[in-house]
C-alpha positions as CSV (number, residue, x, y, z in Angstrom):
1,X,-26.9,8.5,-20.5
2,X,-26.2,6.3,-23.4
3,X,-29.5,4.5,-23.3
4,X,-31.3,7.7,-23.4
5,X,-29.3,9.1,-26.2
6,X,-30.0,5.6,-28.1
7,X,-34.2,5.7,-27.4
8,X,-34.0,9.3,-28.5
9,X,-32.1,7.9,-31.7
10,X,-34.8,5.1,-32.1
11,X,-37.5,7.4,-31.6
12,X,-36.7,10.1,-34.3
13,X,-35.6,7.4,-37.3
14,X,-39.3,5.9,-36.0
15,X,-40.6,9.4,-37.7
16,X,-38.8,9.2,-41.1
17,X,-41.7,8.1,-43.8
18,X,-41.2,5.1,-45.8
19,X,-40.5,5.8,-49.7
20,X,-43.7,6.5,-51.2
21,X,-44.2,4.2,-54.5
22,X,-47.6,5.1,-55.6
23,X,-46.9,8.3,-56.6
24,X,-45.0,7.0,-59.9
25,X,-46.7,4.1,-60.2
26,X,-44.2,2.1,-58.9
27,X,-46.5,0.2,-56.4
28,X,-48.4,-1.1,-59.1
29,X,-45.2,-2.6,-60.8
30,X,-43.4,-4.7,-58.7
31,X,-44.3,-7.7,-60.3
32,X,-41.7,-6.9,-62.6
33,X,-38.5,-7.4,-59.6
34,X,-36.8,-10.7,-60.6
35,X,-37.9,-10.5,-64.7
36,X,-35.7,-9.7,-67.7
37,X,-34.9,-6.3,-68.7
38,X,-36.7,-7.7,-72.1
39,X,-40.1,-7.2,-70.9
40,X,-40.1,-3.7,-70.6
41,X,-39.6,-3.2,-74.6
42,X,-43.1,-3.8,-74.9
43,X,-44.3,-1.3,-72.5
44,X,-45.2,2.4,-71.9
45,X,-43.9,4.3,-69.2
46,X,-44.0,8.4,-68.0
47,X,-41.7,10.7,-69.7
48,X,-39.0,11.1,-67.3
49,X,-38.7,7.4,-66.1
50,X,-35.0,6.1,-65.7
51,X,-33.4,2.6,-66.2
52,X,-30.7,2.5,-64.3
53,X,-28.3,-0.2,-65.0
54,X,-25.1,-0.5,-63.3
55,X,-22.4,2.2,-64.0
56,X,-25.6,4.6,-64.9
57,X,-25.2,8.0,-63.9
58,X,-27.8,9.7,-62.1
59,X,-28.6,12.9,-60.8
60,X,-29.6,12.8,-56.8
61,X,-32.5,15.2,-57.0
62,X,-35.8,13.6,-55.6
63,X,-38.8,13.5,-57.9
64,X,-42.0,11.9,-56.4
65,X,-43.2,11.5,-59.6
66,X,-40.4,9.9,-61.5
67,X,-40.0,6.3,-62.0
68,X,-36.6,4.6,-61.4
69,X,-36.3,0.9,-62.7
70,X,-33.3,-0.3,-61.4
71,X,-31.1,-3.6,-63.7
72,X,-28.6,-5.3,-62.5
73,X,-25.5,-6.5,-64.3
74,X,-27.8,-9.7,-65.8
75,X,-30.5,-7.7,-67.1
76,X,-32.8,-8.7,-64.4
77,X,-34.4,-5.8,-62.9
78,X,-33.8,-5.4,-59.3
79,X,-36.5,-2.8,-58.4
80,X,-38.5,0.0,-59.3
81,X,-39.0,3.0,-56.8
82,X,-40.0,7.0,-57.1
83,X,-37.8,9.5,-56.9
């Protein structure tokens, strides 16, 4: 009984979609993981976009469309992701 409640576990996490990162543009980004939090002075991003350094509050809606750059504690971003 256990086994079949795990495979039935398995099974429905297997139908949850990955995070989408195209639609905020975030897909096209990613070279930014790993560089200063300096680089991003010098460019343009959609109204609505969050950086979110440590401490940040945020609100928990989901967005598809906004762009979330996340910083860490040494200014290095850490990832950017919609939502």
């Amino acid at each position: 009984m256990a086994r079949l409640a795990l495979a039935l576990i398995l099974g429905l996490s297997a139908c949850v979609a990955a995070p989408d990162k195209t639609a905020c543009g975030a897909a096209g980004m990613q070279q930014l993981v790993g560089r200063d939090d300096a680089v991003l002075a010098a460019m343009t991003f959609p109204q609505g976009t969050r950086l979110i350094y440590p401490g940040t509050a945020i609100t928990e809606d989901y967005r598809p469309d906004r762009l979330n750059i996340d910083v860490d504690a040494t200014g290095r971003i850490t990832g950017l992701w919609c939502g």
